[in-house]
Steps between C-alpha positions, in 0.01 A plus 500: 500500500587867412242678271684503174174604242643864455851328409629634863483291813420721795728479738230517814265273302552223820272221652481579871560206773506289189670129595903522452774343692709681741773658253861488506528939585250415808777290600747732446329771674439319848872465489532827660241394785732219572753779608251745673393133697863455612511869577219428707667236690826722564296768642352298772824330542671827559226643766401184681269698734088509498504797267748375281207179454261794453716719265588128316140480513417791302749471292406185389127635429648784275704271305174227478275724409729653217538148325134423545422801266723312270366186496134640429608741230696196305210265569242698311776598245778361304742780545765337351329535156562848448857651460411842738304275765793324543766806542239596765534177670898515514456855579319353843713278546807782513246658751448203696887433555553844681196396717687178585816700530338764755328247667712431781511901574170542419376610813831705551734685266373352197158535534484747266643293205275256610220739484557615165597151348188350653257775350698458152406132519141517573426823254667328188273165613166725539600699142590174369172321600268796366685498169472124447157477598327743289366271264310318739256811695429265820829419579614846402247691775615258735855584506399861463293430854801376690759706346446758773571288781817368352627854426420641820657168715812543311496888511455493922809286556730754234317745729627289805847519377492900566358441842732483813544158625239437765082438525428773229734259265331166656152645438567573157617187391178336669284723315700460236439132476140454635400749218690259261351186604206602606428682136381177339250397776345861464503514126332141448531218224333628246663538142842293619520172283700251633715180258494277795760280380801751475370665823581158707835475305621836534407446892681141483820677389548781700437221810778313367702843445438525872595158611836522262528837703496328810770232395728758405482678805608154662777416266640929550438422886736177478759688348578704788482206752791199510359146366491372849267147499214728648502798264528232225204348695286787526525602100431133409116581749539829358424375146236194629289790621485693209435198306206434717367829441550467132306155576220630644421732214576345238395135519172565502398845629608689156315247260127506726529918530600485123185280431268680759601866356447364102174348618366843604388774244413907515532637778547182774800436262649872564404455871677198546797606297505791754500357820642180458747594281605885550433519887548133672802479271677760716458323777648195367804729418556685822482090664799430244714817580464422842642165415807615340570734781425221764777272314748800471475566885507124551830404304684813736515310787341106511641404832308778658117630548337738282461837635108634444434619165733209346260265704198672320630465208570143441198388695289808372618480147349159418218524723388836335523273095315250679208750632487694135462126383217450700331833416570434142259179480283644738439765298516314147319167623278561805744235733730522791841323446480365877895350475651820355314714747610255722883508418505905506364452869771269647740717352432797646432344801858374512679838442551547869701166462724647252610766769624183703622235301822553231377672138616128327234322726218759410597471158425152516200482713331766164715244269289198663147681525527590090600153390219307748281791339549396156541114545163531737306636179648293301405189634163629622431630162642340275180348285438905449836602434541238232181614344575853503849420343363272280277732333626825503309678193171365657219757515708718271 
């Protein structure tokens, strides 16, 4: 509650990380990552070559790393409480739509919107975050810590923009982003508080924003393409293999992390929420963009093999969700998820097959390794799954 004893309530009079719910502007903010995700997709569609994977790549990071500011600043803060906090927000959000705009240029003749957009985004997030976090000192020095790193990442790739296309550009943007995600390993845990239960939803959503991302991507695809009995075929496998990533995470994955991250405190809490969360989180995305741009390719033409980087992607796109999976309970609970690690194996592996066979039969060969995946654990596991289900607010 506000301190109201002078008759005034201060406006920056806030409890930091204090437990809230993820709120309906949160929501409406990630809206515009749902575009800069499709933008993503579309500009690996458009350069299907080994850099365009790398520039996709990149971009991808940028965009990550922008929303992950977010989702820290609104965990330790309501922002939605105060009337200028919020213009702020939509402000970002404005920002964050030319970024999704530029995207597809942004290694070319946009890169200079991009530039500028992107350092608009994460300057009103740092100057947000400092201003919202003054009442509480810890927190406060700890943004103040990282805040160069952020500035500096988003200032090299503006500086990028200016920079003829080439290795000067490519070296900038890799500075630009090992600065930016490196800046939290090098500036520690200390101070960061953490409300483990809107961390794990916020996470949760933007997953699903990335699955709904891939769905779209295979309904847009299926516009272009007759409703022959295979295309028909392929969208119907299409949407079983999303599922089964949505599956995997959500059946039980989300509610053990949830429960292992709220059973932590201090700074094991804030490491956790970290590396779990802000870096093997990425991973999980890239897997899903791949995904969407493997089912794109694969609607084109079913009758006939996938050329190389389509083949990567379908096979590549799951098997790289399925390896962040397995880091993610390595890291959080000390175990090896043999099956998934498993699964990600046989389908790289059977890439080279995809070169061969038509794209509808390697769409159903990664359509049949998902769904033995899931019914596998669920049958092996099942006794755990139902407690896990069964109890979700236990050790809350």
């Amino acid at each position: 509650m506000p301190d109201v004893s002078d008759g005034q309530p201060h406006r920056h009079d806030r409890i930091v990380a204090a437990s809230h719910s993820v709120t309906p502007l949160e929501l409406f903010f990630d809206l515009v990552f749902v575009f800069a995700l499709t933008q993503v997709t579309a500009l690996l569609a458009e350069d299907l070559s080994w850099l365009g994977m790398l520039r996709g790549f990149a971009l991808l990071a940028a965009v990550w790393w922008a929303w992950v500011g977010y989702s820290w600043l609104t965990n330790s803060i309501r922002i939605d409480d105060d009337v200028s906090s919020r213009l702020v927000m939509l402000l970002a959000m404005a920002a964050m739509l030319v970024v999704g705009l530029a995207a597809p240029e942004a290694f070319g003749d946009a890169s200079i919107v991009f530039g500028v957009a992107y350092l608009v985004v994460r300057v009103l997030h740092t100057t947000l975050y400092a201003v919202t976090t003054r009442s509480d000192p810890d927190v406060f020095r700890a943004v103040l810590r990282l805040a160069p790193g952020m500035v500096i990442g988003a200032t090299l790739i503006l500086v990028a923009g200016f920079v003829p296309a080439g290795p000067i550009r490519a070296v900038l943007w890799a500075a630009a982003l090992i600065i930016d995600f490196g800046a939290p390993l090098l500036t520690g845990t200390t101070g960061w508080k953490v409300d483990a239960g809107h961390f794990a939803e916020r996470h949760g959503l933007i997953i699903i924003i990335a699955l709904g991302e891939s769905l779209v991507a295979l309904g847009i695809g299926a516009l272009d393409e007759e409703l022959t009995p295979g295309v028909i075929t392929a969208v119907t496998l299409g949407v079983v293999v999303v599922s089964m990533l949505w599956w995997l995470y959500f059946d039980v994955v989300a509610l053990a992390a949830e429960r292992m991250l709220a059973s932590l405190s201090g700074t094991a809490r804030v490491a956790m929420a970290r590396d779990s969360y802000s870096y093997l989180h990425f991973f999980m995305m890239w897997g899903i963009v791949l995904v969407a741009l493997g089912l794109k390719k694969t609607l084109l033409d079913v009758d006939h093999p996938l050329k190389a980087i389509a083949a990567v992607a379908l096979f590549g796109g799951p098997a790289m969700y399925l390896l962040a999976h397995v880091a993610f309970r390595l890291r959080n609970m000390g175990t090896l998820n043999v099956q998934r690690l498993a699964v990600a194996v046989l389908l790289v592996l059977a890439i080279p097959l995809a070169l061969t066979v038509p794209a509808l039969w390697s769409l159903i060969i990664v359509c049949v390794l998902m769904v033995g995946l899931v019914a596998f654990e669920a049958v092996r596991y099942r006794e755990t799954r139902h407690h896990i289900r069964a109890h979700p607010d236990e050790g809350h």
